[in-house]
KOLTORNU-662195 format. One record per residue (C-alpha): x, y, z; residue in one letter. Coordinates in steps of 0.5 Angstrom, whole numbers, plus 500, padded with zeros to 3 digits. Layout:
N
XYZa;...
//
This chain:
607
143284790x;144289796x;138293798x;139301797x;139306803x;134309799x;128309795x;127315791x;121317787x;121323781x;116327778x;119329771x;113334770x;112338765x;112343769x;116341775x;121336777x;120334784x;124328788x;121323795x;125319798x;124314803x;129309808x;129303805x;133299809x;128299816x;127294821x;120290821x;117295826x;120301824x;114306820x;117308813x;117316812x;117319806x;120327805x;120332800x;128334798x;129341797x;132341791x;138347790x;138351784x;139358782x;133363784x;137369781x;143372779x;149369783x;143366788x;142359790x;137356795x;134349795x;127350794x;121344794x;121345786x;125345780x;121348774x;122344769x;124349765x;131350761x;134357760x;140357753x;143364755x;146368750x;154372751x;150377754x;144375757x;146373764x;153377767x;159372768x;159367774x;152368775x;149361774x;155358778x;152352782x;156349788x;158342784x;159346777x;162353777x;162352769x;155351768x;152355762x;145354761x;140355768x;135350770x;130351775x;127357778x;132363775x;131359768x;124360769x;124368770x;129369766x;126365760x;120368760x;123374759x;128371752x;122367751x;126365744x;132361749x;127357754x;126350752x;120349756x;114343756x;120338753x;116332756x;110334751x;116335746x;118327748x;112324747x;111329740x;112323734x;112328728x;119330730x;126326731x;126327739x;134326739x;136331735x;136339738x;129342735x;129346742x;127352743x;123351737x;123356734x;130360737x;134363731x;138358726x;143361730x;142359737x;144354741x;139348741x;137341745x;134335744x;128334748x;132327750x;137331752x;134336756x;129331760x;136328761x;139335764x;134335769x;135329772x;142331772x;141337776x;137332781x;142327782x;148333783x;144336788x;142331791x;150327792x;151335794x;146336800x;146328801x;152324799x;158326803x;156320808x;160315801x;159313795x;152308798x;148314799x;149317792x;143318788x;144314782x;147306787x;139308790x;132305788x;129309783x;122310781x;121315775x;114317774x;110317766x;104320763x;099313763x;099314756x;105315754x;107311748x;112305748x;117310744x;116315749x;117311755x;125308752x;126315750x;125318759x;130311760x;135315755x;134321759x;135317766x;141313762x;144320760x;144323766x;148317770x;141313772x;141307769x;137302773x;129305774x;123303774x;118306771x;111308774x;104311772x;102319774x;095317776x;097310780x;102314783x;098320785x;093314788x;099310792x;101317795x;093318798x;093311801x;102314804x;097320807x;091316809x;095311813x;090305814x;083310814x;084309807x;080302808x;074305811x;075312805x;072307799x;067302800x;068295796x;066294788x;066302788x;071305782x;075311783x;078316778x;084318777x;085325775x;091328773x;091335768x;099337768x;103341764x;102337758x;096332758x;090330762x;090323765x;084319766x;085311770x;080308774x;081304781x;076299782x;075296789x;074290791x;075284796x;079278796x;079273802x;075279807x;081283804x;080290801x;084291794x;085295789x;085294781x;087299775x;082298771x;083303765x;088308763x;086314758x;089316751x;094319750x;091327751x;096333749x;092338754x;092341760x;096348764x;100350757x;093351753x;091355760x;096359759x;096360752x;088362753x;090367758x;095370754x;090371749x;085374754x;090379757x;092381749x;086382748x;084387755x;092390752x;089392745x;083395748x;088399752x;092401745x;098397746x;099392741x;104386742x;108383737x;110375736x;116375741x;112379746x;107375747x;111369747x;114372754x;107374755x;105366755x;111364759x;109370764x;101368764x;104362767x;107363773x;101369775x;097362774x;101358778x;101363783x;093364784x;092357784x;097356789x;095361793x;087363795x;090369799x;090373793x;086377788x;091378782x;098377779x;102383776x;104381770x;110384766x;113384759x;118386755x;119391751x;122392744x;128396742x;134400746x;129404750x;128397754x;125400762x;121405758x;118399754x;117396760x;109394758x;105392765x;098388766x;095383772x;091378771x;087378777x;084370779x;076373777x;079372770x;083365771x;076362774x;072365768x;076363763x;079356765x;072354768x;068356762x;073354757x;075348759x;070345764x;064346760x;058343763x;057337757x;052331755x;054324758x;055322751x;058328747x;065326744x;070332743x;069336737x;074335732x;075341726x;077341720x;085341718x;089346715x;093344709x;099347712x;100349718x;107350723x;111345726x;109345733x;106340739x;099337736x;095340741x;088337743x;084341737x;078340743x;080344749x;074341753x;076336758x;069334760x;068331752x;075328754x;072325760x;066322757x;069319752x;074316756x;068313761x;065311755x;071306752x;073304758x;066302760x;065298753x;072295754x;071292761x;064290758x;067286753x;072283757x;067280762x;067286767x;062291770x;065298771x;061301775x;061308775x;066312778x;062315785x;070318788x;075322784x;083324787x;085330783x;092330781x;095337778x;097344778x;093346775x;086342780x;089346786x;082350785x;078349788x;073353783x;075347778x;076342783x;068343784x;066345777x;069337775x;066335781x;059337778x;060334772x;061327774x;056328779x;050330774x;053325769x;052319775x;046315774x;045315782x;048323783x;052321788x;061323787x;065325792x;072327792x;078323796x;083329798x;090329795x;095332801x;099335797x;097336788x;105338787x;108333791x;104328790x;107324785x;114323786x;111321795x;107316791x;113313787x;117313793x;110308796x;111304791x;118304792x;116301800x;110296797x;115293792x;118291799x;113289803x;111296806x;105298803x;098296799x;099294791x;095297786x;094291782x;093291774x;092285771x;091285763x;084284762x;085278756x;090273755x;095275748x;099270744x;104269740x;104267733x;109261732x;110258725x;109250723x;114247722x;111244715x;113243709x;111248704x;104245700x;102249693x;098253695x;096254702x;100258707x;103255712x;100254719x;100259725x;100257732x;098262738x;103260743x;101264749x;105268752x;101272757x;094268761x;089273762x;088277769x;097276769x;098282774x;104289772x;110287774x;110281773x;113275768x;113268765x;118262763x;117258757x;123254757x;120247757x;120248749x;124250744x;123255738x;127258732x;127266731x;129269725x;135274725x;140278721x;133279716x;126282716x;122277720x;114279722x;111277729x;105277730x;101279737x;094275738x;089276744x;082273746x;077276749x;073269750x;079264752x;080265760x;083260762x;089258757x;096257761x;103260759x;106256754x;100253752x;099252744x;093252740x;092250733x;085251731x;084258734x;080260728x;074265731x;076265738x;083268738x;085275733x;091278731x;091285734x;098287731x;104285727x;110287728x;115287722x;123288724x;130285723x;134283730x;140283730x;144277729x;151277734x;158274730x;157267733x;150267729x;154269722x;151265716x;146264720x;139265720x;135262725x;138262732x;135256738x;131260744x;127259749x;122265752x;120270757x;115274757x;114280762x;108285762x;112291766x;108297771x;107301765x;103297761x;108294756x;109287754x;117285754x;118278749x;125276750x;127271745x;134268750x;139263746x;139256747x;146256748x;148262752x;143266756x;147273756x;144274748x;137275749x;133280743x;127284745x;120285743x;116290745x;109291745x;104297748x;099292751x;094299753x;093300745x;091294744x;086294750x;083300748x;
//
C-alpha cells in the first residue's frame, strides 16, 4: 500500500479537538516537522477564522437562536447546527441546546450510545444527537476544513486518503474504543489508528526534546504520566530501561478508567460562584446555572492559560422578556479558581489512602457516573498501589515514579502542577520528583500522534508495551463424551509473555473447528508463572499454573456458504493492538476473506 503525503494525529478531546500533521513521504536526511492546523470554524455570528482549537462543543439552535446565514461555513452554506468556538459561547447562553463532554457520554455504559440522548436534559421536543454522532461531527468538521485549506492540490492530499492517528483515554473500555472507530467511519474516516492520551503526551515530550531526552531520564527510572482532561483523569508509567547500551522506554501500567477532571472543576465553581451570588440576593434557577457552569468553564480556561490575569467576568442570562435588564454579572477571579481546585481536588492525603466511596441514593437522575471522590491524590495513590502490586506479581520491580509530564488543560497551573508535585514527592521514599516539561498542554496530544505516526516508520522512538503475562485460549478436545466427566479444556497460547502492542502472531500450522450460527463460550486463560510458552504451543496439564481470566459467551455468525453447519475449519491470528486489546481472528480454512473477530480488554484483565 502506497504511503500517504501526510501523517495526521487528532485529539478528540473532551474539551477540544486539535489536529498535527507531519510530511510522510521524506528523504532519509530530511528532518520531520511537525505543525499545528489552524482549524477554521465560526467564532461568531456570519465569522469564520481559522483558530488552534476546535471546542468540542455542539450548539442544536432552535428557529430563533441564531439569525439566517449566520452559521454558514465556506464548504457548506446550509449547515444548521455550530460546532466550535460560536457553539461554544452561544451554548452557554441556551445551555438546554449545547451537547458538551460527548466523549464522557461515549464511554457512559448505563445509556445507549447510538441513540439521540444529547442535550441530556433538552425538552422532548428538541432536537438531539447521539454521543456517536456528535463525536462523529466533530471529526467531520476536521476533515472538511482540513480538504478546504489544504486539499486543493488533488484528491492525495485530502484528509481521509492520509495516515491517521486518532487519540483515546487509556482507560477507555473495549466498547468505547469501537464506538470513536464509528465516530471516524461516520465521518468518511475509515482507516485509523488508535493511540493512548498519556503515550501521546510522552511521545510529543520526547518530538520537543530532540535527542536531549536521552540525557532528561536516567535508566530504570519510571515515569508518570499524567493527564486530567475535560472528562477523566489518566494515570500510565513509562519505565526506563537500557537494552544493548540503548535507552528505551516501556509502558508499564495504565490507570482505571476515573470519570473526573475540568467538568466537576467547572461545576465546583459554579457553585462557588452561586453561593458568592446568593449572598448578594440573586438567586439562580436550574437553567441559569447550567449556563452559569458552561460560563465558569470558559472564565477557567482563560485564567489557566493566561497568568497575566487577575479575574474572568462571568455573565449570565436571565429570565423573561426583559432579557438585557436580567442580564446577571459576576467574575471569578484566579484566587478563588486556585482555592477551590487546589484544596478540592488536590488534597494533600496519606501514601495508602484509597478514594473515599459513600453511600448510593436509591433514585438518582440519569447522567455521566462521576467520581463520588473528587480527589485526585487518593485516585493517584491508588493507581501506585495496584500497579506496584501488579508489576510485583508478574516479576517486575516498578520503582517509584521520581519524574512527572503533565498533560491537560486543566495542569497549565502552575499552583496545581506544584501542589501535585508535592504530593508525590512527599510520598517518595527518597523525596526526590521532578517535573519533565510539556511544550504545550493543548497541543501535546495530537504532535504526539502525529510522532508516533513517524516512529511506526522509522523516524522516531517507540515506547513499547508488552503484555505483562502470557494468555491462552481455551481449546476443547476432541474426545468422546464419558458420563460424568467434562470434556478436557486445552490452553492454546495465543499471546507469549512480554509480546509488545502493535504487534501479532500466526497459527496456521494447525487446524481448529469454531462454532457458529449458535451460542458458543470462549475462554480466555492467562498465567503469571509460565514465561516461556511460545505462540501455538498447547498445554494440556495447565492445572494450578494457568487460570481462566474471562469467559466470553457470544453467537458468531455463520456466512450462507456454512448454512447447516456448525462448525467451520479455521486456522488463527492473534494480535494485541496499541490500545491494549487482544484481537482473535478466527480465518476459514478455505477462504481467508471470511474471518469472525474476538475482542478482549487485556488492561482489565492486568489489572
Amino acid at each position: 500500500m502506497k504511503e500517504s503525503r501526510y501523517i495526521i494525529g487528532i485529539d478528540l478531546g473532551t474539551t477540544h479537538c486539535v489536529v498535527a500533521y507531519a510530511e510522510g513521504a521524506l528523504e532519509a536526511d530530511q528532518e520531520p516537522v511537525i505543525r499545528s492546523f489552524p482549524i477554521p470554524q465560526v467564532v461568531g455570528s456570519g465569522d469564520v477564522r481559522p483558530q488552534p482549537l476546535l471546542p468540542s462543543f455542539l450548539f442544536l439552535p432552535g428557529p430563533h437562536d441564531v439569525p439566517p446565514g449566520g452559521l454558514a461555513l465556506p464548504w457548506d452554506s446550509d449547515v444548521d447546527y455550530a460546532v466550535g468556538e460560536f457553539g461554544r459561547k452561544r451554548g452557554a447562553e441556551i445551555p438546554n441546546r449545547l451537547v458538551s463532554s460527548a466523549k464522557s457520554w461515549l464511554s457512559y455504559s448505563g445509556v445507549d450510545r447510538t441513540e439521540p440522548i444529547l442535550p441530556w436534559d433538552t425538552p422532548a421536543e428538541g432536537r438531539k444527537v447521539s454521543p456517536v454522532e456528535a463525536s462523529s461531527l466533530f471529526l467531520n468538521h476536521l476533515k472538511s476544513a482540513w480538504n478546504h485549506s489544504m486539499a486543493s492540490d488533488g484528491d492525495d492530499v485530502r484528509f481521509e486518503a492520509q495516515e491517521i492517528y486518532l487519540t483515546v483515554p487509556a482507560s477507555f473500555d473495549a466498547v468505547a474504543r469501537e464506538l470513536t472507530v464509528q465516530a471516524a467511519q461516520a465521518a468518511g474516516l475509515d482507516h485509523i489508528t488508535l493511540i493512548e492520551e498519556p503515550q501521546a503526551a510522552f511521545y510529543a515530550w520526547i518530538e520537543s526534546q530532540k535527542e536531549r531526552w536521552r540525557k532528561a531520564v536516567r535508566v530504570n527510572e519510571s515515569i508518570l504520566v499524567c493527564d486530567i482532561g475535560g472528562g477523566t483523569t489518566d494515570f500510565s508509567l513509562i519505565q526506563v530501561t537500557e537494552e544493548q547500551g540503548e535507552l528505551t522506554l516501556r509502558r508499564v501500567a495504565v490507570g482505571e478508567h476515573i470519570l473526573l477532571g475540568g467538568d466537576n472543576m467547572d461545576l465546583t465553581l459554579a457553585y462557588a460562584l452561586q453561593a458568592k451570588l446568593a449572598q448578594q440576593g440573586v438567586k439562580l434557577d436550574s437553567w441559569q446555572f447550567r449556563g452559569l457552569w458552561h460560563s465558569c468553564r470558559t472564565a477557567k480556561e482563560r485564567l489557566l492559560g493566561n497568568p497575566d490575569l487577575a479575574a474572568e467576568p462571568v455573565v449570565i442570562l436571565g429570565r423573561g422578556s426583559s432579557l438585557i435588564g436580567g442580564t446577571i454579572r459576576t467574575e471569578l477571579t484566579r484566587t478563588e479558581v486556585e482555592h477551590v481546585l487546589v484544596e478540592g481536588f488536590f488534597p494533600i492525603t496519606d501514601r495508602d489512602e484509597a478514594p473515599q466511596s459513600r453511600r448510593k441514593v436509591g433514585v438518582r437522575e440519569m447522567g455521566l457516573p462521576y467520581e463520588s471522590d473528587p480527589a485526585v491524590s487518593r485516585h493517584l495513590a491508588r493507581f501506585l498501589s495496584l500497579s506496584e502490586k501488579g508489576l510485583a506479581e508478574a516479576g517486575a520491580d516498578m520503582g517509584y515514579p521520581s519524574a512527572v509530564l503533565f498533560n491537560g488543560g486543566v495542569m497549565k497551573s502552575d499552583v496545581l502542577r506544584q501542589r501535585f508535585l508535592d504530593i508525590l514527592t512527599r510520598w517518595h521514599p527518597r523525596g526526590d520528583v521532578r517535573e519533565l516539561t510539556s511544550s504545550d498542554l493543548d497541543l501535546a496530544v495530537a504532535r504526539g500522534a502525529a510522532y508516533y505516526g513517524l516512529a511506526r516508520r522509522g523516524r522516531g522512538i517507540r515506547i513499547r508495551g508488552g503484555v505483562a503475562r502470557p494468555y491462552y485460549i481455551g481449546i476443547e478436545s476432541a474426545m468422546p463424551a464419558v458420563p460424568g466427566i467434562p470434556t478436557p479444556i486445552k490452553a492454546l497460547c495465543i499471546v507469549p509473555f512480554g509480546m509488545e502492542e502493535g504487534t501479532g502472531a500466526e497459527i496456521r500450522e494447525r487446524e481448529f473447528g469454531l462454532v457458529v450460527g449458535e451460542p458458543a463460550v470462549f475462554n480466555l486463560l492467562a498465567s503469571t508463572v509460565r514465561k516461556k510458552d511460545q505462540v501455538g504451543e498447547v498445554i494440556e496439564d495447565w492445572q494450578g499454573e494457568i487460570e481462566e481470566v474471562t469467559t466470553m459467551e457470544t453467537v458468531l455468525p455463520a456466512s450462507e456458504a456454512a448454512e447447516g453447519v456448525n462448525v467451520i475449519p479455521v486456522w488463527l491470528q492473534s494480535k494485541v493492538t496499541e490500545i491494549g486489546t487482544l484481537e482473535l481472528w478466527c480465518v476459514s480454512r478455505d477462504d481467508d476473506e471470511k474471518r469472525w473477530k474476538l475482542e478482549f480488554n487485556l488492561r482489565e484483565q492486568e489489572a
